[in-house]
LUMLUM-672197 format. One record per residue (C-alpha): x, y negated, z negated; residue number from 0; residue in three letters. Coordinates in steps of 0.05 Angstrom, whole numbers. Example, Ala and Ser with C-alpha at 12.3 -4.5 7.8 and 13.67 -1.06 7.14 Angstrom:
<nulums>
      xx      yy      zz    n  res
     246      90    -156    0  Ala
     273      21    -143    1  Ser
</nulums>
This chain:
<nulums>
      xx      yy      zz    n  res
       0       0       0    0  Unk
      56     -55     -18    1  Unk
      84     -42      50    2  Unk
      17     -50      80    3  Unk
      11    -119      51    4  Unk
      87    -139      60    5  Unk
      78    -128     131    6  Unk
      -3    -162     126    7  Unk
      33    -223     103    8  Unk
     101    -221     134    9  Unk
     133    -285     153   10  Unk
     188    -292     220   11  Unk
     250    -303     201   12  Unk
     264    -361     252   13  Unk
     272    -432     219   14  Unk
     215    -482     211   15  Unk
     164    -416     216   16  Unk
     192    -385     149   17  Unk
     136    -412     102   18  Unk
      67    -393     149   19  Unk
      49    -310     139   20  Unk
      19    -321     218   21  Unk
       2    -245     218   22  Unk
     -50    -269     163   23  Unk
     -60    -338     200   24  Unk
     -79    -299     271   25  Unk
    -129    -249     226   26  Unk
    -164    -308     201   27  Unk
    -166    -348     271   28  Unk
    -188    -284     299   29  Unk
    -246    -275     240   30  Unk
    -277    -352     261   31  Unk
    -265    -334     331   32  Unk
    -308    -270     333   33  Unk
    -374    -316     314   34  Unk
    -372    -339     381   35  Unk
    -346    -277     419   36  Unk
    -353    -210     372   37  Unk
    -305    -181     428   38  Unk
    -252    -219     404   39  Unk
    -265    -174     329   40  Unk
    -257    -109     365   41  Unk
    -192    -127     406   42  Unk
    -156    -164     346   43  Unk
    -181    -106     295   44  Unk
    -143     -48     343   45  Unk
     -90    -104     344   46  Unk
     -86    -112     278   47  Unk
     -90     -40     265   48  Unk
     -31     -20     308   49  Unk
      19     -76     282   50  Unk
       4     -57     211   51  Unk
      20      26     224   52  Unk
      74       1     274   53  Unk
     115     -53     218   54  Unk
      95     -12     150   55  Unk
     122      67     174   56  Unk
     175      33     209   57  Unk
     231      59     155   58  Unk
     281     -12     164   59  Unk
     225     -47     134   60  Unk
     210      -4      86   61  Unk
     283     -11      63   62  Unk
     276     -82      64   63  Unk
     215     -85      25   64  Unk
     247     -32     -29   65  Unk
     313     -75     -34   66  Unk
     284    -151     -32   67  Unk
     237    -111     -93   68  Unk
     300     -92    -127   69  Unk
     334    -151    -120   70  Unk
     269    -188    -152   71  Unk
     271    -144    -207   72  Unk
     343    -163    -229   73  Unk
     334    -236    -230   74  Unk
     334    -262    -298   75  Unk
     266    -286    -311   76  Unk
     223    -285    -377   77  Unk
     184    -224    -352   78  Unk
     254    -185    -329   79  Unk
     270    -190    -401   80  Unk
     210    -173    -432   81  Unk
     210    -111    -378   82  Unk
     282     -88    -399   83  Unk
     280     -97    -470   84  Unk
     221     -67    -478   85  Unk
     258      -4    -455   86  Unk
     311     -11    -513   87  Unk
     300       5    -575   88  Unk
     332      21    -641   89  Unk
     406      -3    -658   90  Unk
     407     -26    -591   91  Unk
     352     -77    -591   92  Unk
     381     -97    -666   93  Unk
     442    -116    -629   94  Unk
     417    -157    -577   95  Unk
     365    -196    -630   96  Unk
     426    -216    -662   97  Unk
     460    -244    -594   98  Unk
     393    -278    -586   99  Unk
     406    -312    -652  100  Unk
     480    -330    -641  101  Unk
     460    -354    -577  102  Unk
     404    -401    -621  103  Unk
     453    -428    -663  104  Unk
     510    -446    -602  105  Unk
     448    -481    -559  106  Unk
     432    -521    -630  107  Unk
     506    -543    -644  108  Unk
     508    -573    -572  109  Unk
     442    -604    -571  110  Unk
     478    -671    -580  111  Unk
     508    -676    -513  112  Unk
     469    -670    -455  113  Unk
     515    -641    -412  114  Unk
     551    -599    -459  115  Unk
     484    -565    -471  116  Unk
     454    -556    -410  117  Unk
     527    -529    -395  118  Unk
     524    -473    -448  119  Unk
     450    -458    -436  120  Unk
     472    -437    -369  121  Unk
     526    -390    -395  122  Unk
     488    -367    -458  123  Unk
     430    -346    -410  124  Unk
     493    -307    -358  125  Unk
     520    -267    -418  126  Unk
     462    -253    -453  127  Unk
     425    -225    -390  128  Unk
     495    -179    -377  129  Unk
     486    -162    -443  130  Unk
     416    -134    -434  131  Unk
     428    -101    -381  132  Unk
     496     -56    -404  133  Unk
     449     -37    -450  134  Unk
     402      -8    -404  135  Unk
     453      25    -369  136  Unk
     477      47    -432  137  Unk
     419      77    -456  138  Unk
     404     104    -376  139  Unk
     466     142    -387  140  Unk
     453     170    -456  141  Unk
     393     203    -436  142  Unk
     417     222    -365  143  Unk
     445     294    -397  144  Unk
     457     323    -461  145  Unk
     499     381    -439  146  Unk
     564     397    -481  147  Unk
     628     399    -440  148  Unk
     653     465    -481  149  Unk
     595     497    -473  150  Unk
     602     495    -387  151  Unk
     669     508    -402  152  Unk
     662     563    -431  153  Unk
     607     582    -381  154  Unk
     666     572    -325  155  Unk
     716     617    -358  156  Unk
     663     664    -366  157  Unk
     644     675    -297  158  Unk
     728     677    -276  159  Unk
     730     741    -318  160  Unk
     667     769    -284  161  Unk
     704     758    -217  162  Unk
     746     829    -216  163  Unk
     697     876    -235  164  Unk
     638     838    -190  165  Unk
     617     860    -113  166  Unk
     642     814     -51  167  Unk
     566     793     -55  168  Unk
     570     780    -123  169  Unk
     635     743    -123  170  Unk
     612     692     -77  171  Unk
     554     675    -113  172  Unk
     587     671    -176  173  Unk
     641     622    -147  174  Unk
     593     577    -110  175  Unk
     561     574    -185  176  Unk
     635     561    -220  177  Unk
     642     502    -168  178  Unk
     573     476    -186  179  Unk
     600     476    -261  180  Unk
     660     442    -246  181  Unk
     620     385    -216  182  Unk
     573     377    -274  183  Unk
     635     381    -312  184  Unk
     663     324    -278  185  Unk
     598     280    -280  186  Unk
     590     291    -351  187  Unk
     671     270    -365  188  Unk
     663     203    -322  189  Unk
     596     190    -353  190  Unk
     631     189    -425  191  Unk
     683     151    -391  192  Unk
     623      88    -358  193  Unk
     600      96    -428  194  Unk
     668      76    -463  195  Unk
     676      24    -408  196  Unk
     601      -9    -422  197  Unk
     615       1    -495  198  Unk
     681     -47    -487  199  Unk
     644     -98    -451  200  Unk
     580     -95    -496  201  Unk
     639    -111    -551  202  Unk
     672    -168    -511  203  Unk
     614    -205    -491  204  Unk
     595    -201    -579  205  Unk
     670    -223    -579  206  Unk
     665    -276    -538  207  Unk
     607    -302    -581  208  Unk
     634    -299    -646  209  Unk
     695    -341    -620  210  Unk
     652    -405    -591  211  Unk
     617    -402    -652  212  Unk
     668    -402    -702  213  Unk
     701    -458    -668  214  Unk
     646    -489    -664  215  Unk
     634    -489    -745  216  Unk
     707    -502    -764  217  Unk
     704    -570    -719  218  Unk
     641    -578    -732  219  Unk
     623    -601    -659  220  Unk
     600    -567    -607  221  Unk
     647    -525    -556  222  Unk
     648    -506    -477  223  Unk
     624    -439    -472  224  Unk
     648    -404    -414  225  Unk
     593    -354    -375  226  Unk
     660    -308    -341  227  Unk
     674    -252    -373  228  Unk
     716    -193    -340  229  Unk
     675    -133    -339  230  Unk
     710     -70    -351  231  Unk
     659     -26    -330  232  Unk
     631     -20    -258  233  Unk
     558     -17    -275  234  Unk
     547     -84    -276  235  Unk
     590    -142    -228  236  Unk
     579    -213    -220  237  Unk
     524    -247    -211  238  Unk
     528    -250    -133  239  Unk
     523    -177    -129  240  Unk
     464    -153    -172  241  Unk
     446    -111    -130  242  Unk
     491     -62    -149  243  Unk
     475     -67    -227  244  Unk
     429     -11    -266  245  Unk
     423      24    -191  246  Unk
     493      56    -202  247  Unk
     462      90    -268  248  Unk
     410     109    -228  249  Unk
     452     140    -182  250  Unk
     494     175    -237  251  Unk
     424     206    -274  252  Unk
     408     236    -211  253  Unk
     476     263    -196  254  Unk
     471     289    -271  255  Unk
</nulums>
């Protein structure tokens, strides 16, 4: 259905044509027109018909549609936040409350110079949002397996000493399964490793708070807070490539 109406109201991408939807400008000329010719109903209804099957199966719109709808959904709006943290919960939500109220107390300190504050607003907003987010790919992660590594392990060695005494047969099916291990083996090794890597940059970005704030108590004036901050991990990168945020633990759950 949302590819029905993305197409319905679909806009050309030329200049100066951008803002009119004139799929949904011709269906309404075609509506008024039909009072005078009811023809003009039945020929702009097949029309109609055909450009909407033709535009919504067609599967480089629907890719459009999916990413312009991801891309949305990572934008750091009121709702986005309300949507994300509303997925964490427990010690994770207690720590980013407590950014929240560090990021309070910075945004009151500079409230006496215009430009200072709107300056830190701006970068309060940048590291809290990262901040969110690690922990949803944090907690994406968490839940993504809960397999023990010794426990394949021991499942791999297993099978290696079933290798002499099995059939040809059997000894090809019960490699193909050792090399499946071995993968989930390595996706559960580099998922402790993301998690490490978010955990470090969850801890840098509380760092990097602490800091402004304390210096901003023992002068007892407000302080330039800077919104850069060198990610260690790859689930989340600037702010120009979004994009590629929370998809990668996606990715990882389903390689999991």
């Amino acid at each position: 259905m949302r590819y029905l109406l993305a197409a319905f109201f679909a806009r050309p991408g030329w200049p100066l044509f951008r803002a009119i939807p004139w799929n949904a400008v011709a269906v309404v000329a075609a509506g008024v027109a039909g009072w005078f010719d009811p023809a003009i109903w039945v020929t702009a209804g097949v029309g109609e018909f055909i450009y909407l099957f033709t535009v919504s199966t067609h599967p480089a719109f629907q890719q459009w549609i999916d990413a312009r709808t991801a891309n949305a959904a990572l934008e750091d709006t009121g709702d986005a936040r309300a949507e994300l943290l509303a997925k964490v919960g427990g010690a994770a939500r207690q720590r980013y409350v407590k950014l929240e109220e560090k990021r309070a107390k910075l945004e009151a300190i500079s409230s006496g110079d215009d430009f200072l504050l709107e300056s830190n607003k701006h970068a309060l907003r940048h590291l809290t949002w990262l901040f969110l987010r690690l922990l949803i790919a944090q907690r994406d992660l968490r839940v993504a397996t809960k397999a023990d590594p010794k426990e394949i392990e021991g499942e791999i060695e297993k099978l290696e000493r079933e290798l002499l005494d099995s059939t040809k047969t059997a000894q090809e099916s019960k490699q193909a399964t050792i090399a499946l291990l071995r993968e989930r083996l390595d996706n559960i090794r580099q998922k402790e490793t993301s998690l490490a890597e978010i955990e470090a940059d969850l801890a840098r970005i509380e760092a990097q708070l602490d800091v402004a704030l304390e210096d901003a108590t023992l002068r007892d004036a407000p302080v330039a807070i800077s919104e850069n901050v060198e990610l260690t991990s790859m689930m989340i990168t600037t702010e120009g490539s979004q994009s590629q945020s929370l998809t990668v633990a996606q990715t990882r759950n389903e390689e999991l």
